[in-house]
mmCIF file as Biopython writes it, N, C-alpha, C and O atoms, coordinates in Angstrom:
data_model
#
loop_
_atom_site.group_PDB
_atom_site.id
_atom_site.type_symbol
_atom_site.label_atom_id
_atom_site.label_alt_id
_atom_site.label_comp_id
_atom_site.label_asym_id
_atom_site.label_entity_id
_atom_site.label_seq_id
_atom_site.pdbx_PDB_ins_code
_atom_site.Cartn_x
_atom_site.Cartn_y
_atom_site.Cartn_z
_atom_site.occupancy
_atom_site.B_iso_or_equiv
_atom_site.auth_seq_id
_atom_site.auth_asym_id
_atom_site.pdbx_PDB_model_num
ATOM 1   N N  . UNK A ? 1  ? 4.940   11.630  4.622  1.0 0.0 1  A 1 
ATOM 2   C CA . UNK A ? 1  ? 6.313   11.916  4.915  1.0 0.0 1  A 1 
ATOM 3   C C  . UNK A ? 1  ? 7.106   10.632  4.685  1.0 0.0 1  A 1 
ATOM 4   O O  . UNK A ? 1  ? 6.936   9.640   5.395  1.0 0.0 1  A 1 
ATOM 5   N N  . UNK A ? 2  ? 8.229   10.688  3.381  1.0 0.0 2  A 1 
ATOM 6   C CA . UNK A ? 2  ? 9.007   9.662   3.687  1.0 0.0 2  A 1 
ATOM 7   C C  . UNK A ? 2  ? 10.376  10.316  3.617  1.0 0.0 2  A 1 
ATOM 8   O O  . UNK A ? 2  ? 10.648  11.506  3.781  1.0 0.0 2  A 1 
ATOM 9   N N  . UNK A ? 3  ? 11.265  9.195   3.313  1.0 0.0 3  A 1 
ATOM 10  C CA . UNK A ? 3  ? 13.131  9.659   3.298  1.0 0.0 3  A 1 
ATOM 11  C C  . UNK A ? 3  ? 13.776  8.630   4.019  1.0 0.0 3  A 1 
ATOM 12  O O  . UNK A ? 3  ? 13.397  8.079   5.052  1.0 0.0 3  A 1 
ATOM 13  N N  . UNK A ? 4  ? 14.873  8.422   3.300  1.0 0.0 4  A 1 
ATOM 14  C CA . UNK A ? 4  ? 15.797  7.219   3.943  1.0 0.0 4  A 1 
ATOM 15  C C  . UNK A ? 4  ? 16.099  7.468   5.795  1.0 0.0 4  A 1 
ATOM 16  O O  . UNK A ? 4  ? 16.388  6.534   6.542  1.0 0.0 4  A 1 
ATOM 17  N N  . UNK A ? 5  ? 15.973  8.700   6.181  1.0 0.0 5  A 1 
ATOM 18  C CA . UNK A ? 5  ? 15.958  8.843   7.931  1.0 0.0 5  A 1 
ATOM 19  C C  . UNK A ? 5  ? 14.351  8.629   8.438  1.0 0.0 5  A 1 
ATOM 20  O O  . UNK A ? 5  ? 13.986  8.763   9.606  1.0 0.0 5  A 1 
ATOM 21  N N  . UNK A ? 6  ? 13.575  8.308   7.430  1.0 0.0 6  A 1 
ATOM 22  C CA . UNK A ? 6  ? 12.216  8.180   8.216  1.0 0.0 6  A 1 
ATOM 23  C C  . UNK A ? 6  ? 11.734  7.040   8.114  1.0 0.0 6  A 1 
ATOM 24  O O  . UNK A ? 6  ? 11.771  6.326   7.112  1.0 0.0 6  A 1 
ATOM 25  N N  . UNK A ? 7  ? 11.079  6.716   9.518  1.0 0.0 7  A 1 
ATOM 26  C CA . UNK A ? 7  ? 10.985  5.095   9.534  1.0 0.0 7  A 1 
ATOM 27  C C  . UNK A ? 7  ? 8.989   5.325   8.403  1.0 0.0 7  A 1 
ATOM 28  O O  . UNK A ? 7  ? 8.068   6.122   8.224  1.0 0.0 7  A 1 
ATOM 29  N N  . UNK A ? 8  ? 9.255   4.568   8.195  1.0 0.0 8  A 1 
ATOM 30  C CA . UNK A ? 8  ? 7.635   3.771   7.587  1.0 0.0 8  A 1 
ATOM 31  C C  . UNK A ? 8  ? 6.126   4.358   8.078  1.0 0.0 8  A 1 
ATOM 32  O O  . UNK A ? 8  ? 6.019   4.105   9.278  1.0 0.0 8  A 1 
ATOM 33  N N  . UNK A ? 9  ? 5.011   5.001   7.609  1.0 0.0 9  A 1 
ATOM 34  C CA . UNK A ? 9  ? 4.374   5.183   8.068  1.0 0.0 9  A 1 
ATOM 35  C C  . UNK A ? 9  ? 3.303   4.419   7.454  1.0 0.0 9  A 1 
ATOM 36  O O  . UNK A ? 9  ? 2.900   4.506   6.295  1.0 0.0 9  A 1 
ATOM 37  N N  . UNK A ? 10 ? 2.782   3.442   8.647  1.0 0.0 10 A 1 
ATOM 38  C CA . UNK A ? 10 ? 1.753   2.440   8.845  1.0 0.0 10 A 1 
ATOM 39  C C  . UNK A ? 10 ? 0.450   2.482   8.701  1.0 0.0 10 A 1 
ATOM 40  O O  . UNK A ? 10 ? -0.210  1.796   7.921  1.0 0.0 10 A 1 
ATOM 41  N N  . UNK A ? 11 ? 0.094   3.217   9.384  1.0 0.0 11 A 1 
ATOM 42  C CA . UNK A ? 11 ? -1.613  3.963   9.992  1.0 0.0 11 A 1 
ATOM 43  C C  . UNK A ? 11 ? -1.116  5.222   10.438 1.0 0.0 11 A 1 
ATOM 44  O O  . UNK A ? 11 ? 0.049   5.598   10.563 1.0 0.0 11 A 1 
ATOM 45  N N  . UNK A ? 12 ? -2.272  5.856   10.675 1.0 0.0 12 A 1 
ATOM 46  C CA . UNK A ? 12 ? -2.555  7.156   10.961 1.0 0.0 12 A 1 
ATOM 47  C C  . UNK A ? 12 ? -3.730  7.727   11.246 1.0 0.0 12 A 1 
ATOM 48  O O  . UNK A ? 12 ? -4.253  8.052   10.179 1.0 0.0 12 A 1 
ATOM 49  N N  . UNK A ? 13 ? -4.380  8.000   12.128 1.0 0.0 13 A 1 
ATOM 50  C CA . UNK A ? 13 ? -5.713  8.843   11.987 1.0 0.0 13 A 1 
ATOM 51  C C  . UNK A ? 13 ? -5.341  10.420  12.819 1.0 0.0 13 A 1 
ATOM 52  O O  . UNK A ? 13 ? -5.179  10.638  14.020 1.0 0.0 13 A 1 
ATOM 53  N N  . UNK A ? 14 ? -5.299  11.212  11.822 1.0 0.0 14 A 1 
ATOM 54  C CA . UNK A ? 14 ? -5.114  12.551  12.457 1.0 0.0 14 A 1 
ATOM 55  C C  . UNK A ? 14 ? -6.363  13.221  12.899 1.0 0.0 14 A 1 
ATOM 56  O O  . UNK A ? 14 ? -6.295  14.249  13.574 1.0 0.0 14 A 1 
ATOM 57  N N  . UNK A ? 15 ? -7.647  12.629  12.513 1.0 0.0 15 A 1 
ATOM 58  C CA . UNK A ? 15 ? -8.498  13.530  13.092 1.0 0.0 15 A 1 
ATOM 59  C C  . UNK A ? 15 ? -9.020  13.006  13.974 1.0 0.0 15 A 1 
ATOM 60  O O  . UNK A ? 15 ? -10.053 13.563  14.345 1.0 0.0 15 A 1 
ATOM 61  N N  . UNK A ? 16 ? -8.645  11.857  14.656 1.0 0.0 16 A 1 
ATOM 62  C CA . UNK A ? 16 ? -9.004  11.259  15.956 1.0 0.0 16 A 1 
ATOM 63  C C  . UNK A ? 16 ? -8.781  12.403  17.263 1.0 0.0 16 A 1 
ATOM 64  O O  . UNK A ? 16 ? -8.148  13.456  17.179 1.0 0.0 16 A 1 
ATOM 65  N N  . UNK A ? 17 ? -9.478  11.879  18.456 1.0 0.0 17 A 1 
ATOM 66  C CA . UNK A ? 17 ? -9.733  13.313  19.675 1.0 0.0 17 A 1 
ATOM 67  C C  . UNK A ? 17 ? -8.272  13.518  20.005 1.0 0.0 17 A 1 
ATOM 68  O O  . UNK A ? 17 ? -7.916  14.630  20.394 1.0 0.0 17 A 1 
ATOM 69  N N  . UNK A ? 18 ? -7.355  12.486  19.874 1.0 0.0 18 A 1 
ATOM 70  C CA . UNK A ? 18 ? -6.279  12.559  20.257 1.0 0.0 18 A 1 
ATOM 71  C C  . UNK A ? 18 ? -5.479  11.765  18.875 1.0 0.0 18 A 1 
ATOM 72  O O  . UNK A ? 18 ? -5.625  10.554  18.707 1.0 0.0 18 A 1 
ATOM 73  N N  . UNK A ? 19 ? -4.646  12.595  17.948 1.0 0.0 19 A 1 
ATOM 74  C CA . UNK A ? 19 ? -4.613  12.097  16.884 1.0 0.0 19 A 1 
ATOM 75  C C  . UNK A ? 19 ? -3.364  11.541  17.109 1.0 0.0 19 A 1 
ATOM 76  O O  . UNK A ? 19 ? -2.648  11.995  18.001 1.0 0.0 19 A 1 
ATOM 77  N N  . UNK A ? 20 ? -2.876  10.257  16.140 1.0 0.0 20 A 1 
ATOM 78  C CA . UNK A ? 20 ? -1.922  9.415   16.054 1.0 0.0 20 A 1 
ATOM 79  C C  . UNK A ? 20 ? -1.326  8.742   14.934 1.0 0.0 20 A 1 
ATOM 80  O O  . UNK A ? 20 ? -1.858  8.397   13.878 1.0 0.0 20 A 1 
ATOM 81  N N  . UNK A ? 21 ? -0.014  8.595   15.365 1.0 0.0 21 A 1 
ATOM 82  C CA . UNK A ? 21 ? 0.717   7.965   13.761 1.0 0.0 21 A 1 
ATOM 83  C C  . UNK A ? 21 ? 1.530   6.592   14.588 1.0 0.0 21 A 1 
ATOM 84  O O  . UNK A ? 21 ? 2.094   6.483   15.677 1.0 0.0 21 A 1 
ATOM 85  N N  . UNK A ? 22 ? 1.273   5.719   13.525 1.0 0.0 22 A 1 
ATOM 86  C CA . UNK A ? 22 ? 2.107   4.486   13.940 1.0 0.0 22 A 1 
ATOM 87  C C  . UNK A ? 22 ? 3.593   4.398   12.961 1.0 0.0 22 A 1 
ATOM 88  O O  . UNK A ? 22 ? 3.401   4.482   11.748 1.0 0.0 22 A 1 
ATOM 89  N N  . UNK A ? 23 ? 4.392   4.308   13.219 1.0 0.0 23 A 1 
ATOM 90  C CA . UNK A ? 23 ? 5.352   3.783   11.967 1.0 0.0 23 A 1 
ATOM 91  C C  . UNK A ? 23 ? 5.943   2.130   12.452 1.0 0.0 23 A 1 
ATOM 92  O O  . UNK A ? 23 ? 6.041   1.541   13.528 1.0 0.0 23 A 1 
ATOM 93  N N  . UNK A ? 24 ? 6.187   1.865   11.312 1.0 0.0 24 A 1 
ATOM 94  C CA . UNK A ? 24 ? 7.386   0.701   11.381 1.0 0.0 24 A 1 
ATOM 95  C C  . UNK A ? 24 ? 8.362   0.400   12.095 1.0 0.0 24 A 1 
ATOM 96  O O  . UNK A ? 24 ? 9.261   1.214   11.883 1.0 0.0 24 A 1 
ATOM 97  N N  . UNK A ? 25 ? 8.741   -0.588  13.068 1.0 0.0 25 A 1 
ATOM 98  C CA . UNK A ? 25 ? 9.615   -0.742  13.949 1.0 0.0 25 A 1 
ATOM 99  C C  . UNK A ? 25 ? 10.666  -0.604  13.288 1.0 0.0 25 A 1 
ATOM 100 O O  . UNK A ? 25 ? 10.961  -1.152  12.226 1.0 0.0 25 A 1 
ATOM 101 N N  . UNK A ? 26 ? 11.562  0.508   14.210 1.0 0.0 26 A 1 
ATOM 102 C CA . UNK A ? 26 ? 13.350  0.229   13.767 1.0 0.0 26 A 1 
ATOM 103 C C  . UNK A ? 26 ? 14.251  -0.040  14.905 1.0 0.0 26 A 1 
ATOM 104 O O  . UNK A ? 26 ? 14.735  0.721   15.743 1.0 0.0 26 A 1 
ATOM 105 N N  . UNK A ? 27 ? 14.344  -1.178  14.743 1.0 0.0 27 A 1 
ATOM 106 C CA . UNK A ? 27 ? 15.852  -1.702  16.063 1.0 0.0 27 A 1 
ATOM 107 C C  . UNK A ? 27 ? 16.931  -0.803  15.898 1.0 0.0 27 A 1 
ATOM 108 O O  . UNK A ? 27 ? 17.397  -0.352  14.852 1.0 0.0 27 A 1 
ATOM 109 N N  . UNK A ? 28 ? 17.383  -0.534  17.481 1.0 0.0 28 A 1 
ATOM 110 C CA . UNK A ? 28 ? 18.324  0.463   17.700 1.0 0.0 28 A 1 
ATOM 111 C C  . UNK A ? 28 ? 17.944  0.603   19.386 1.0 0.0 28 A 1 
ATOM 112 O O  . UNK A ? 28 ? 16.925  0.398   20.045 1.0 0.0 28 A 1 
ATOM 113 N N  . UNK A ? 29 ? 19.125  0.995   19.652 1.0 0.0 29 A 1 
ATOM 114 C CA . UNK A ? 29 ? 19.440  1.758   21.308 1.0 0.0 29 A 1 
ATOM 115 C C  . UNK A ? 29 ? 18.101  2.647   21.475 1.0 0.0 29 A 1 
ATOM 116 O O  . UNK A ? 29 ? 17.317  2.935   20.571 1.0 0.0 29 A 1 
ATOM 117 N N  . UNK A ? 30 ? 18.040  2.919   22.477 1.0 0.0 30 A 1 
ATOM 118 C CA . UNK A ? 30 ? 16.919  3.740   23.075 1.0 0.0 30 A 1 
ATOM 119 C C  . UNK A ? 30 ? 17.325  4.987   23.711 1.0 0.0 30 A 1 
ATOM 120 O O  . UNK A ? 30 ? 18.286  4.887   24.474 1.0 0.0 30 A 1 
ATOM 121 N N  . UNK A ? 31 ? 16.709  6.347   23.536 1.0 0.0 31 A 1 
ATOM 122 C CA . UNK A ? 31 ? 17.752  7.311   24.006 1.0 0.0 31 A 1 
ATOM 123 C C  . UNK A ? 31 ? 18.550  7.235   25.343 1.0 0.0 31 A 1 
ATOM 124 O O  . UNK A ? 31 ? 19.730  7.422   25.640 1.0 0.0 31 A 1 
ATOM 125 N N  . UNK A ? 32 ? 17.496  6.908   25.983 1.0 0.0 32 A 1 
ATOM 126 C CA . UNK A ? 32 ? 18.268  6.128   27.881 1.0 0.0 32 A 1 
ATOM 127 C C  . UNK A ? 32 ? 19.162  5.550   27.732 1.0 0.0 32 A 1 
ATOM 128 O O  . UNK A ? 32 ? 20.121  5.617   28.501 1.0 0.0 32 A 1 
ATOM 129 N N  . UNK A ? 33 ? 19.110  4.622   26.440 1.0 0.0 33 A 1 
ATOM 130 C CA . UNK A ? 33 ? 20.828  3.781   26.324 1.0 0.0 33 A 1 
ATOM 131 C C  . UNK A ? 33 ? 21.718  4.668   26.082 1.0 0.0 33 A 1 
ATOM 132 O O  . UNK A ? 33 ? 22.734  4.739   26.773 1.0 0.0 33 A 1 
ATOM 133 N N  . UNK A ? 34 ? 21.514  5.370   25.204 1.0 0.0 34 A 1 
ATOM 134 C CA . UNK A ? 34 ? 22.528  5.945   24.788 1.0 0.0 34 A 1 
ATOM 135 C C  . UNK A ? 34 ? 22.977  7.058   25.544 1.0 0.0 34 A 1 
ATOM 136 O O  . UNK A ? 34 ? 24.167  7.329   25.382 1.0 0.0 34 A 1 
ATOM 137 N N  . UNK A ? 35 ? 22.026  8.121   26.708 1.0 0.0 35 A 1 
ATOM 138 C CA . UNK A ? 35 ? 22.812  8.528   27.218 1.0 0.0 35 A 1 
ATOM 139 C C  . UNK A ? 35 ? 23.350  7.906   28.099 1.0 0.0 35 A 1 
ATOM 140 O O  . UNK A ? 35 ? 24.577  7.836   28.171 1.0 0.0 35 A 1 
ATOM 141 N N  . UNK A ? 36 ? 22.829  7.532   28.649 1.0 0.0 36 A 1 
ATOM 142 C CA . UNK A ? 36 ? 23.727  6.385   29.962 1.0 0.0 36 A 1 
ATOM 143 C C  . UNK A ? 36 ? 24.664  6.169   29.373 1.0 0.0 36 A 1 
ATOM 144 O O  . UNK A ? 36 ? 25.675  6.538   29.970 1.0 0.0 36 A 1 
ATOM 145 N N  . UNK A ? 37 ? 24.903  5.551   28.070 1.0 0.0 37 A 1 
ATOM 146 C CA . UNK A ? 37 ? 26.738  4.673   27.719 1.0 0.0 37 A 1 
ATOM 147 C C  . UNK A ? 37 ? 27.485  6.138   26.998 1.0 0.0 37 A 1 
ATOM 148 O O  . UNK A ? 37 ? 28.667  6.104   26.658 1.0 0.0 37 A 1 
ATOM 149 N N  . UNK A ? 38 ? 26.737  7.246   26.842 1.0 0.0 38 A 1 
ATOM 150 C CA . UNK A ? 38 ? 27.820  8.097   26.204 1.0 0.0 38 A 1 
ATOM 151 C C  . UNK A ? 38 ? 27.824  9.604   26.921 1.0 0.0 38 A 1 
ATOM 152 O O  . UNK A ? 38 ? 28.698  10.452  26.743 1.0 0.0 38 A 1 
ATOM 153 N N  . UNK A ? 39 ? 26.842  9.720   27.630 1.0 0.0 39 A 1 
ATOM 154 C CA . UNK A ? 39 ? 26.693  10.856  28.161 1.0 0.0 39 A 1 
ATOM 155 C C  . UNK A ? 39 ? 24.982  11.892  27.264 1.0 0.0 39 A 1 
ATOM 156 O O  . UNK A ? 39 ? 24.135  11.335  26.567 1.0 0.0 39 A 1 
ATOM 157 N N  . UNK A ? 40 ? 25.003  13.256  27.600 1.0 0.0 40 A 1 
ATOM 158 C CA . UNK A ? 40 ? 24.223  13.892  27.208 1.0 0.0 40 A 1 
ATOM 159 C C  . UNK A ? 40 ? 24.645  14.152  25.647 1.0 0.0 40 A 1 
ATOM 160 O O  . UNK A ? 40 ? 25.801  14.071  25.229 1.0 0.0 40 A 1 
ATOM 161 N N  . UNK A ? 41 ? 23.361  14.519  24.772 1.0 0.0 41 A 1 
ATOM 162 C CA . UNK A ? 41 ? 23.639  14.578  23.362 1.0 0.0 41 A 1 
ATOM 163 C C  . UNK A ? 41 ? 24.175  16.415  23.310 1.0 0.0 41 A 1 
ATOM 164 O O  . UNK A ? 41 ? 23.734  17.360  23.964 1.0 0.0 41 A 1 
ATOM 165 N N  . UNK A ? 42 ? 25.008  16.385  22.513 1.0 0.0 42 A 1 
ATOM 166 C CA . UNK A ? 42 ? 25.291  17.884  22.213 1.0 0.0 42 A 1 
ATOM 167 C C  . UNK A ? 42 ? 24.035  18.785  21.384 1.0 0.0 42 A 1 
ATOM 168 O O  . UNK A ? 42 ? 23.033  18.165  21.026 1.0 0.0 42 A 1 
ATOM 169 N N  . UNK A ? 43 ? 24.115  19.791  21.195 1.0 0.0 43 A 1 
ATOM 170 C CA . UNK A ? 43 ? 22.990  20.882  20.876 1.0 0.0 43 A 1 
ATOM 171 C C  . UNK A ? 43 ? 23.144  20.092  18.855 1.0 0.0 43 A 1 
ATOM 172 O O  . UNK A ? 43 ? 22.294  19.385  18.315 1.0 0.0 43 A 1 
ATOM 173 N N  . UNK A ? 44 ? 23.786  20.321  18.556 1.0 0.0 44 A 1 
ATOM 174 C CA . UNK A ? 44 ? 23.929  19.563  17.195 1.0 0.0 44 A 1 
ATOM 175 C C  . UNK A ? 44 ? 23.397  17.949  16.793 1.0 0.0 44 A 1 
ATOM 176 O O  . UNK A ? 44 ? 22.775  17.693  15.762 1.0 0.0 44 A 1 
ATOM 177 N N  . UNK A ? 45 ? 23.752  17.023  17.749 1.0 0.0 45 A 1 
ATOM 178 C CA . UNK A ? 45 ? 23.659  15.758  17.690 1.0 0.0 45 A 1 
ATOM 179 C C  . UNK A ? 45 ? 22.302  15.552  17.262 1.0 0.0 45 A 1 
ATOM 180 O O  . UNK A ? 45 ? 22.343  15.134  16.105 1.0 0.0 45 A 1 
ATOM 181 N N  . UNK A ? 46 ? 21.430  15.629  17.563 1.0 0.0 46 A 1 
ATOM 182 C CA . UNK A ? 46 ? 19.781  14.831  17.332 1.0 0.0 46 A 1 
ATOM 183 C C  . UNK A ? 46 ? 19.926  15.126  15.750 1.0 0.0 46 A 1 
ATOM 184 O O  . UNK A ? 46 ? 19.656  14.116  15.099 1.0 0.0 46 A 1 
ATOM 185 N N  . UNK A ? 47 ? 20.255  16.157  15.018 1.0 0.0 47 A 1 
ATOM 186 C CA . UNK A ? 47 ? 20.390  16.434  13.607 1.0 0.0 47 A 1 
ATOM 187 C C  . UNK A ? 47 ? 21.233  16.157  12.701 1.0 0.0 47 A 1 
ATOM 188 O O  . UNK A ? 47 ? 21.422  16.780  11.656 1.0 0.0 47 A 1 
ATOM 189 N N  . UNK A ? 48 ? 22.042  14.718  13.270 1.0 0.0 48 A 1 
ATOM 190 C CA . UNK A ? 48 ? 22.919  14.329  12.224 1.0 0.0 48 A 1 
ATOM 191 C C  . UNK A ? 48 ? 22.685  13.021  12.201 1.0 0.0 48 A 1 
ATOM 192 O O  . UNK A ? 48 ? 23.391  12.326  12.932 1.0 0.0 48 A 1 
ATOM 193 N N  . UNK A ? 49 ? 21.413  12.221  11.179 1.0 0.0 49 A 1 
ATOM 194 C CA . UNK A ? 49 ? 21.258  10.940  11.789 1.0 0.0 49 A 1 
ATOM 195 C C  . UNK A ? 49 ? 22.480  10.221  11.023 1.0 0.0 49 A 1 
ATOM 196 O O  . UNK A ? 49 ? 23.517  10.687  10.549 1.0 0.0 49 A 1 
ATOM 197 N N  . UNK A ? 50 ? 21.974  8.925   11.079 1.0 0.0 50 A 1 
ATOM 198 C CA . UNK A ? 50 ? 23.139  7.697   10.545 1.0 0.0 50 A 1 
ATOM 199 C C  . UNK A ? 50 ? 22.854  7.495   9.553  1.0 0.0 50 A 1 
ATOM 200 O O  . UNK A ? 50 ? 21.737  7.991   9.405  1.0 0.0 50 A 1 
ATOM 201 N N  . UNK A ? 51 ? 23.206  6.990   8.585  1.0 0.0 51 A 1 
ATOM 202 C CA . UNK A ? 51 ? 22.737  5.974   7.214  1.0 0.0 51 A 1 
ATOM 203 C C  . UNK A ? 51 ? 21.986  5.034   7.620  1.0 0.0 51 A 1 
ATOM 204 O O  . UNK A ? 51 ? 22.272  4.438   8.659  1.0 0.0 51 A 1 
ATOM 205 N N  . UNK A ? 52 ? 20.639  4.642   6.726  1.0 0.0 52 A 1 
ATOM 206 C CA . UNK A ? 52 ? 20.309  3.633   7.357  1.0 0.0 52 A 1 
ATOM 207 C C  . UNK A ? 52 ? 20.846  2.158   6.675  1.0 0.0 52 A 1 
ATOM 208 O O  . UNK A ? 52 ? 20.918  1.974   5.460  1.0 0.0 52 A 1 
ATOM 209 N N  . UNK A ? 53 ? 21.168  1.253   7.607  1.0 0.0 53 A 1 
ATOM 210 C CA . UNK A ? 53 ? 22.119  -0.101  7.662  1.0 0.0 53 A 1 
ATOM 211 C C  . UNK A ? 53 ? 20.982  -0.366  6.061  1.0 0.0 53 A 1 
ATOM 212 O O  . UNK A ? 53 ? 19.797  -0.088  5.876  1.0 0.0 53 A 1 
ATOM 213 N N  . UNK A ? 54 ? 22.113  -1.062  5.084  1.0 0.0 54 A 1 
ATOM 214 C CA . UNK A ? 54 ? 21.445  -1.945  4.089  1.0 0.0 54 A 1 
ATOM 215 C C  . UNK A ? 54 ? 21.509  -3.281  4.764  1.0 0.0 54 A 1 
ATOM 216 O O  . UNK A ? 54 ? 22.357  -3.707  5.549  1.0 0.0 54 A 1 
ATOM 217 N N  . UNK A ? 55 ? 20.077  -4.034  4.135  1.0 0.0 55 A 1 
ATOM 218 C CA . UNK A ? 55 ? 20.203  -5.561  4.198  1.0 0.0 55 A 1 
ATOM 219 C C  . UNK A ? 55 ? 20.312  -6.394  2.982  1.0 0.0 55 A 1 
ATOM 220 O O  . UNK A ? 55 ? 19.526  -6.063  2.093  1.0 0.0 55 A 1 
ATOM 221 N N  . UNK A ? 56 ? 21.050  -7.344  2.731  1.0 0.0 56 A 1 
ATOM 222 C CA . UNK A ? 56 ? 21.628  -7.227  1.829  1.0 0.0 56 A 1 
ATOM 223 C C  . UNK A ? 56 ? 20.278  -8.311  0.964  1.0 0.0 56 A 1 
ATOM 224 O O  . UNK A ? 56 ? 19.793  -9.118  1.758  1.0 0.0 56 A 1 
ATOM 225 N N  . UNK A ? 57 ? 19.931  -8.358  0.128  1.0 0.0 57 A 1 
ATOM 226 C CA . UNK A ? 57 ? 18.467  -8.605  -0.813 1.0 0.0 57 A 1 
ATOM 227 C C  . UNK A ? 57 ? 18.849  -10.476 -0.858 1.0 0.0 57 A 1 
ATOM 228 O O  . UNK A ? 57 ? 19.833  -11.189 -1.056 1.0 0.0 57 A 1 
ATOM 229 N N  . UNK A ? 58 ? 17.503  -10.627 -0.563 1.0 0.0 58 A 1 
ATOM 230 C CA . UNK A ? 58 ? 17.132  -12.399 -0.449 1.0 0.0 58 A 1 
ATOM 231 C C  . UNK A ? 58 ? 16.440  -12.462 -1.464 1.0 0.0 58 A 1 
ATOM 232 O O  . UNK A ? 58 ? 15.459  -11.811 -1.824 1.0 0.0 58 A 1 
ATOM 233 N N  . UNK A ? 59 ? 17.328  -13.773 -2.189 1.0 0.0 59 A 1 
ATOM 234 C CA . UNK A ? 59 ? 16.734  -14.622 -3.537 1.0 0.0 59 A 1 
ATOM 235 C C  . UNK A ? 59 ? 17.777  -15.271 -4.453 1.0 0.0 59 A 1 
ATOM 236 O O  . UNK A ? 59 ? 17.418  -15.901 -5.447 1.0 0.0 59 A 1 
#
């Protein structure tokens, strides 16, 4: 699974007893932040993500 809304996928073992995916850290608020500073998300909201921020290329 990739796409500019999906963070990085690292490792993975799905057939472990309890299977797991790691991805790539992405800095950002935490949902607790965000409801706390804005309130509850509307029935729509979780499905409209953001762009993800460009950084602008080193060299």
């Amino acid at each position: 699974m990739s796409g500019a809304f999906t963070a990085p996928v690292v490792d993975a073992d799905p057939e472990a007893t309890r299977p797991w995916t790691a991805t790539q850290y992405v800095p950002g608020r935490s949902l607790a932040q965000r409801i706390r500073d804005r309130g509850p998300l509307r029935d729509a909201e979780p499905r409209q993500p953001r762009p993800p921020e460009r950084k602008p290329a080193s060299g």
